[in-house]
N, C-alpha and C positions, 0 to 999 in steps of 0.2 A: 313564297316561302323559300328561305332557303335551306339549302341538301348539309345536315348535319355528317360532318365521319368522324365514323368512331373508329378506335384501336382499340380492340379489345380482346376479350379471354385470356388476365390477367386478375383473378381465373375466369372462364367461362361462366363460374357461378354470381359470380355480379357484373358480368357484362349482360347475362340476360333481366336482371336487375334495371341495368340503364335502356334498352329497347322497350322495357315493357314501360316503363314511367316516363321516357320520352313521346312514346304513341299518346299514352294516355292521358300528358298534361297537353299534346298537340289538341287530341280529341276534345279534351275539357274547353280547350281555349277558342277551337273552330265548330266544333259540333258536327251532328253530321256523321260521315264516315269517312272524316279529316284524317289521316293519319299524318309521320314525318317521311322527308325524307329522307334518308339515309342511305351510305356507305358504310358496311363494315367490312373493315378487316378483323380475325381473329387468329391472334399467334398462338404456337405452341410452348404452352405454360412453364413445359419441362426443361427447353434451352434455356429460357429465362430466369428461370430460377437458380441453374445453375450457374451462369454465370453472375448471378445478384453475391452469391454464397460462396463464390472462387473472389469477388471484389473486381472483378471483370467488366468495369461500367463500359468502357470504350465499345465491346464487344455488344453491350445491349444498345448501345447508342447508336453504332451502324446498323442493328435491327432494324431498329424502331425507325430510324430519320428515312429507310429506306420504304419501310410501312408506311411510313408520312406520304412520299413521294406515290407511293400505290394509292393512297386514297387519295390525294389531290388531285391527279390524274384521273381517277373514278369521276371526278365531276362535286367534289366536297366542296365547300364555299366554307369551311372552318375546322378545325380537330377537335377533337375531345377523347382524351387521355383517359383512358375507364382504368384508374388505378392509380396509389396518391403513389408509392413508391418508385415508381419508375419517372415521374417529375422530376428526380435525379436529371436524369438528359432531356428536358424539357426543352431546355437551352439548342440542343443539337436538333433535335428536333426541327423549331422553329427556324434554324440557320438553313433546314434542306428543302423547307418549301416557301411557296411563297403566301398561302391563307394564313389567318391568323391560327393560335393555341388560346383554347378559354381554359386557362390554369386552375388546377382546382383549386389553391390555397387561397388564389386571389375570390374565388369565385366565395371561397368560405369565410373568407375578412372581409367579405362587404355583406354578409351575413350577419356577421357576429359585431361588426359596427351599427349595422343599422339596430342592431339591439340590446348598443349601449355595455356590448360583453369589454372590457378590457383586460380583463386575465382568464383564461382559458386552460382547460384541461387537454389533455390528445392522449390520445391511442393508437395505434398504429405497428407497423413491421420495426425492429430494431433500427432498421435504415430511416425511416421516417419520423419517428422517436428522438432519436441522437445524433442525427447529421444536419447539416445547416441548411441545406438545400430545401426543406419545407418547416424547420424551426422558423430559421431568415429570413423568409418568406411572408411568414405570420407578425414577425417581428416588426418587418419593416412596415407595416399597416398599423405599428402601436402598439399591437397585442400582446402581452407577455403572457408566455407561455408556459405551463408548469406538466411535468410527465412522471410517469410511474418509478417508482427506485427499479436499482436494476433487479434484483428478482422479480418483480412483478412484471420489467418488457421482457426480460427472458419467457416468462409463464404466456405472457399474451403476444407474445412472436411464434413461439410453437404452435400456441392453439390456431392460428391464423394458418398457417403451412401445413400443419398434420390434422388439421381437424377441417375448417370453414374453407381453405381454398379444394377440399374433396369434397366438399356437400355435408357434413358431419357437424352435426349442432346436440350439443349435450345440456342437461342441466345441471351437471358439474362446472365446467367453463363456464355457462351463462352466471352461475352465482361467482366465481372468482373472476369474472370481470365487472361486475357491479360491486364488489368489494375495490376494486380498482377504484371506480368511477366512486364512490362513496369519501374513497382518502383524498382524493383529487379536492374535491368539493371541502373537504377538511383544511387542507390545505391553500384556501383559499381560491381555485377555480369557480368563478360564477356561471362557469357549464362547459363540457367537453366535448370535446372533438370525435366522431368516430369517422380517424384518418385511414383507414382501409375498408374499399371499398366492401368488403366481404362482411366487414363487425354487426353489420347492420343485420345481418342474416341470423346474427343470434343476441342481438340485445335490442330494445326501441325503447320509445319516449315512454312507452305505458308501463315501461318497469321500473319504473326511477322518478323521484320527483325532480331530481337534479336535470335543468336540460340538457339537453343531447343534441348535435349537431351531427347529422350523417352526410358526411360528404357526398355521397350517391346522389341522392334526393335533390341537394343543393347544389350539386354540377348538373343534371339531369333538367330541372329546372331554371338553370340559367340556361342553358344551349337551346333550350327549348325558345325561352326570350331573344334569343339572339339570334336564331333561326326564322322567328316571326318580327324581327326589328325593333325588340322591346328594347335594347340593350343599346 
C-alpha cells in the first residue's frame, strides 16, 4: 500500500471529511483492521484565506509547495490537495516536489466521463467559479461547464467562508443552494459539481434528483485507488 499525504485544513472541517472516507473505503477494500496510510499536514486556514482575498496567490504557493516538500519528505508516495480552490497553485506545487499531485478536476472529469456527463454544473468559492484554473481544467477533458450568475456565487462564496468553512450548516443556505443547483439543471447541466470540498457538508444526493458530484468523495476515492495500485 502506498502512504497517501494529504494537505489539509482548508478548512479542517473537510479535511477530516477525506481521513474519515479514506480509512473507510481502505477498510471496505482490505477488510480487516486495514486502514491507510497516511501523512498529514494541516495549515492554518487563517493565513490562507487571507492571502486568497488580498489575490496573494504567489504568497499561498510558497506555502503550500513548501507543505509539499514537508509531506514528501514524511515518506508520501503521492499528494492530495484536500481543497478545489487552492488547485490555483497546483502547478507550483507539483514543480517543488518530486511524487505525483492526483488533481481534483482531473480526478472529477474521469468521473463525470465515465458517466457520459458532458455539460456540467459547479459550485464552488468565487475563485473556482470564474477563473480558468479549474474551469480549464474541466474544459479541456470536453466538459462544458455552466455556473451560477453572479448573485448566486456571491451568495454561495459567503456561505462557504462565513458559514461551512466554521462548521455552520443552516436550512436557509441548504434551500438557496439547491435552488442553485435546480437553475443549473434548467439551464441545461446534466449534474453538478460540488467544487468545494466543504458543499458537501450541507447538501448530498438524497436532496435533489439532479446529480451531484462531490469532489471529497471523488478525490477520496481515487487516492484510495491509487494508494492500493487501482489507478
Amino acid at each position: 500500500m502506498k502512504t497517501i499525504g494529504l494537505i489539509g485544513g482548508m478548512s479542517w472541517e473537510s479535511t477530516q471529511t477525506y481521513y474519515r472516507l479514506i480509512n473507510q473505503k481502505v477498510r471496505d477494500e482490505l477488510g480487516g483492521l486495514h486502514s491507510a496510510k497516511i501523512v498529514l499536514y494541516s495549515v492554518d486556514f487563517a493565513e490562507i484565506e487571507a492571502l486568497q482575498h488580498k489575490g496573494d496567490w504567489a504568497a499561498t504557493a510558497e506555502i503550500l509547495a513548501s507543505v509539499g516538500r514537508s509531506v514528501e519528505s514524511a515518506g508520501a508516495d503521492f499528494l492530495v490537495l484536500c481543497t478545489n480552490t487552492m488547485h490555483k497553485v497546483a502547478p507550483d506545487i507539483e514543480r517543488a516536489v518530486s511524487i505525483p499531485l492526483l488533481h481534483i478536476a482531473d480526478a472529477t472529469a474521469n468521473v463525470l466521463k465515465e458517466d457520459g456527463i458532458t455539460c456540467v454544473g459547479l459550485l464552488g468559492t468565487k475563485f473556482t467559479m470564474e477563473q480558468a484554473f479549474y474551469l480549464g481544467r474541466l474544459q479541456d477533458h470536453g466538459i462544458q461547464v455552466v455556473v451560477p450568475d453572479e448573485p448566486q456565487r456571491e451568495c454561495i462564496h459567503s456561505v462557504i467562508y462565513n458559514e461551512l468553512c466554521r462548521g455552520v450548516v443552516t436550512p436557509d443556505s441548504k434551500a438557496v443552494y439547491l435552488d442553485v443547483v435546480a437553475s443549473l439543471a434548467e439551464r441545461g447541466a446534466q449534474g453538478v459539481i460540488l467544487g468545494c470540498t466543504e458543499i458537501g457538508l450541507l447538501i448530498q444526493s438524497s436532496d435533489t434528483d439532479i446529480k451531484l458530484y462531490d469532489t471529497t468523495e471523488i478525490h477520496a476515492e481515487q487516492a484510495v485507488q491509487l494508494a492500493l495500485g487501482g489507478i
